[in-house]
C-alpha positions in Angstrom: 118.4 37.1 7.2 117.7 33.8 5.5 114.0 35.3 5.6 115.0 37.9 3.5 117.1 36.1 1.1 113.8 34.2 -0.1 111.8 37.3 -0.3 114.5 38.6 -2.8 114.7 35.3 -4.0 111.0 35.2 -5.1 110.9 38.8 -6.4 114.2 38.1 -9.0 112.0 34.2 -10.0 108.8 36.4 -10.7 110.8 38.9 -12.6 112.5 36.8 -15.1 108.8 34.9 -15.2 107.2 37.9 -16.5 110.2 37.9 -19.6 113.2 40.1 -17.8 110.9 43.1 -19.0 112.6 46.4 -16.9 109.4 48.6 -18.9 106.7 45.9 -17.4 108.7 45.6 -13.8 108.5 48.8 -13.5 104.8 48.8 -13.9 104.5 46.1 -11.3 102.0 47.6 -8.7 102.5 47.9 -4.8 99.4 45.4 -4.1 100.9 42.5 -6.4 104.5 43.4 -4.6 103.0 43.2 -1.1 101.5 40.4 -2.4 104.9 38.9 -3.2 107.0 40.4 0.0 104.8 38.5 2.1 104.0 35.5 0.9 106.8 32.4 1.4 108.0 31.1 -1.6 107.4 27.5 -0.2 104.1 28.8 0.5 103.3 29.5 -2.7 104.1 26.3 -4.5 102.4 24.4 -1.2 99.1 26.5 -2.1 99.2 26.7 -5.9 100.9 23.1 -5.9 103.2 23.7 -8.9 107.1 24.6 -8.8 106.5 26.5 -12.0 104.1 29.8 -10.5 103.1 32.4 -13.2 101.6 36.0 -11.9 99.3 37.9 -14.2 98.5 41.4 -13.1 96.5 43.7 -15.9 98.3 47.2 -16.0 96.7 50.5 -15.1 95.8 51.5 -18.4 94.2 48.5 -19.1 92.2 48.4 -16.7 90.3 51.1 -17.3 89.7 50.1 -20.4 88.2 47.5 -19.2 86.4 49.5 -16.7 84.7 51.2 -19.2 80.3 51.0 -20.2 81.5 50.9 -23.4 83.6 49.9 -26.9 85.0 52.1 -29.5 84.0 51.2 -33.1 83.7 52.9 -36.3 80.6 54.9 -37.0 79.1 58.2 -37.7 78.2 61.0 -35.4 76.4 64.9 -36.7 79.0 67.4 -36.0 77.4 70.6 -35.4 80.4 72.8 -34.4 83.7 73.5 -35.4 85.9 76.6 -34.3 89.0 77.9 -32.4 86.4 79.0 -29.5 86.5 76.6 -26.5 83.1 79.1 -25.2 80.8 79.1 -28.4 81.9 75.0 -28.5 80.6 75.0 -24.8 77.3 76.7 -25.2 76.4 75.0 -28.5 77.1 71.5 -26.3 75.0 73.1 -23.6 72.2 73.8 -26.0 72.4 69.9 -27.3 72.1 68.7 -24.3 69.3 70.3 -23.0 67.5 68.8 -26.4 67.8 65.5 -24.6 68.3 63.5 -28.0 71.8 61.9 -27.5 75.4 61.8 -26.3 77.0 65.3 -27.0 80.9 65.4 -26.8 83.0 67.9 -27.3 86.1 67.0 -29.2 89.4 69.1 -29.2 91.7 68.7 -32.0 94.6 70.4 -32.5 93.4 74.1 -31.5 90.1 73.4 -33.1 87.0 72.6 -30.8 84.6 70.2 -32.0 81.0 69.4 -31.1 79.6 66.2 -31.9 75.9 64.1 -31.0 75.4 60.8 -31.2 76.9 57.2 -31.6 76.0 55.4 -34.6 76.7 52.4 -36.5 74.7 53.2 -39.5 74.6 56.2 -41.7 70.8 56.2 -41.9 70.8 56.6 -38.1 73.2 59.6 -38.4 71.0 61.3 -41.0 67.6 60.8 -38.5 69.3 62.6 -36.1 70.4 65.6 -38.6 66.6 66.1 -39.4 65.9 66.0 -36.0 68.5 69.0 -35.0 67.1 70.7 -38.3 63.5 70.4 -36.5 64.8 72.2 -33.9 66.3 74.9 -36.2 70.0 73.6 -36.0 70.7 73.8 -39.5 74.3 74.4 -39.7 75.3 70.7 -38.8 76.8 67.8 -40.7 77.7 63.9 -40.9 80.8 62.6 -39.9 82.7 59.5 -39.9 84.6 58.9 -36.7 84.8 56.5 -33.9 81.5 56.1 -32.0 81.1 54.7 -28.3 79.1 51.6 -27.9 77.9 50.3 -24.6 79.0 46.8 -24.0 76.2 44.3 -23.7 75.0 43.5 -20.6 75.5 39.6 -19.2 71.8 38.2 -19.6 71.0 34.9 -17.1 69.3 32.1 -19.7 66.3 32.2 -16.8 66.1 35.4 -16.8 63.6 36.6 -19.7 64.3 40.1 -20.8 61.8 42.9 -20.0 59.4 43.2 -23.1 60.3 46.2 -25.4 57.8 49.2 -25.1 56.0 49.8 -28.4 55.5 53.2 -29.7 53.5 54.7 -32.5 54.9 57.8 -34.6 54.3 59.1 -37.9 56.8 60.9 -40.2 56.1 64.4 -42.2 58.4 66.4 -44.4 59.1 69.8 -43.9 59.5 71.9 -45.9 60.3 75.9 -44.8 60.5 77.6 -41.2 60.3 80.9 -40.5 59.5 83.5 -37.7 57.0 85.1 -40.2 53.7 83.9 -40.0 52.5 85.3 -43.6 55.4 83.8 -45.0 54.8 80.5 -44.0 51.3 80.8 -45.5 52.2 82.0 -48.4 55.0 79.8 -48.9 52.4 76.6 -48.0 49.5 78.4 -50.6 52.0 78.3 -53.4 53.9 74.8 -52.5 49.8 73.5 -52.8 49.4 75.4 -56.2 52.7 73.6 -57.7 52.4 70.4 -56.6 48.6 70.0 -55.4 49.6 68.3 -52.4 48.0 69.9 -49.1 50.5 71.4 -46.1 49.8 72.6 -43.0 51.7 74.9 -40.4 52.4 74.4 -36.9 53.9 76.8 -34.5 57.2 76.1 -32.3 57.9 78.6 -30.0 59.1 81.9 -32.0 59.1 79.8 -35.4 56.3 79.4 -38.0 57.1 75.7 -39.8 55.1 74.2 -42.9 54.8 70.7 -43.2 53.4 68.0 -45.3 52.2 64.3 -45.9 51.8 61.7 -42.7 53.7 58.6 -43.5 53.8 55.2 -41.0 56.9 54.0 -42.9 60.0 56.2 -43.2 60.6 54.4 -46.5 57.4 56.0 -48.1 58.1 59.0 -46.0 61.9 58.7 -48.2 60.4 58.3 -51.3 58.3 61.2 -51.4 61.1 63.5 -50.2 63.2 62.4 -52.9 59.9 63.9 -55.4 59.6 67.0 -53.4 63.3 67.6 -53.6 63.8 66.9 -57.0 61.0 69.2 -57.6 62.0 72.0 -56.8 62.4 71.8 -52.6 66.0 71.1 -51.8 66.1 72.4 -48.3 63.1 69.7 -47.5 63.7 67.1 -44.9 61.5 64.6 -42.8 60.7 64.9 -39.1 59.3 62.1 -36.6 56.1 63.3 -34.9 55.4 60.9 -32.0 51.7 60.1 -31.2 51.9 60.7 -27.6 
């Protein structure tokens, strides 16, 4: 009986320890009260050599927030979906995935099902991946500003050197009109030559005929030039990243 006097003993000490808190009692878990239940309170101060003995425990929740590969931050995402339909939401996700070009989620608030790609810090970022999607003839998307995940960084060991960053070479067009017509992207790139006597070219992908021009190796000149066409006369015009391999 005295046995179990000290057990009770030591669970009413480590109760009023953690502040006489019935909400954070009540989230004590079963491995730190086993913990208590059979451990000797004599024991304890013996093994931890203090009279004074202070149990941490991290609750539930916050452990797996702590759990997770990443950190929530402010950034931007492209949204390119935005409806009542949990299926279209579904297959437009299914359809940026298969792209391979990022994170998609699929975000429902309030009723309204949301499709978002990407995780980004910057806004310049966000808008490289819009041209991208408009490449691939996903026009009907937009920036937003939201809260992006970030994956935390990875503990590096000081003799450990990290693994040299593989270099790659691309180049940068703007394009300029797409099509399934093949006539109409010729004329189109006959008369976008006539205005501005800059030469374009056309390149087939899959059922679409696309008309492109310029080959940059700096996005800023790639920028710059955009901002001409544009204000020329080309609004819909955007750049695209051609890899060289």
């Amino acid at each position: 009986m005295k046995k179990y006097l000290k057990k009770f003993f030591l669970l009413l000490v480590v109760s009023l320890i953690l502040g006489n808190n019935q909400e954070i009692i009540a989230q004590m878990s079963s491995d730190l009260k086993k913990f208590l239940w059979e451990r000797d309170f004599n024991e304890l101060i013996t093994n931890y050599a203090e009279e004074n003995i202070v149990l941490k425990e991290k609750g539930e929740f916050k452990k797996r927030i702590e759990q997770r590969s990443f950190i929530e931050v402010k950034g931007f995402r492209v949204q390119t979906f935005a409806g009542s339909s949990k299926e279209n939401s579904a297959a437009m996700a299914d359809q940026l995935t298969q792209l391979n070009l990022d994170s998609v989620y699929i975000i429902e608030d309030q009723g309204l099902f949301k499709v978002q790609i990407g995780n980004f810090i910057e806004r310049l970022d966000a808008e490289r991946m819009l041209d991208q999607l408009r490449f691939r003839n996903i026009s009907n998307c937009w920036i937003v500003e939201t809260v992006v995940h970030l994956p935390k960084k990875p503990v590096t060991h000081p003799d450990k050197a990290p693994p040299p960053e593989e270099i790659t070479t691309s180049e940068f067009s703007i394009q300029l009109f797409v099509t399934k017509s093949e006539q109409r992207a010729k004329e189109f790139s006959v008369k976008f030559t006539r205005q501005l006597g800059e030469p374009s070219r056309l390149i087939q992908s899959g059922e679409f005929w696309k008309v492109l021009c310029g080959n940059y190796d700096e996005e800023s000149r790639a920028r710059q030039r955009l901002d001409e066409i544009r204000n020329s006369g080309y609004p819909d015009a955007w750049i695209t990243q051609v890899n060289d391999n």
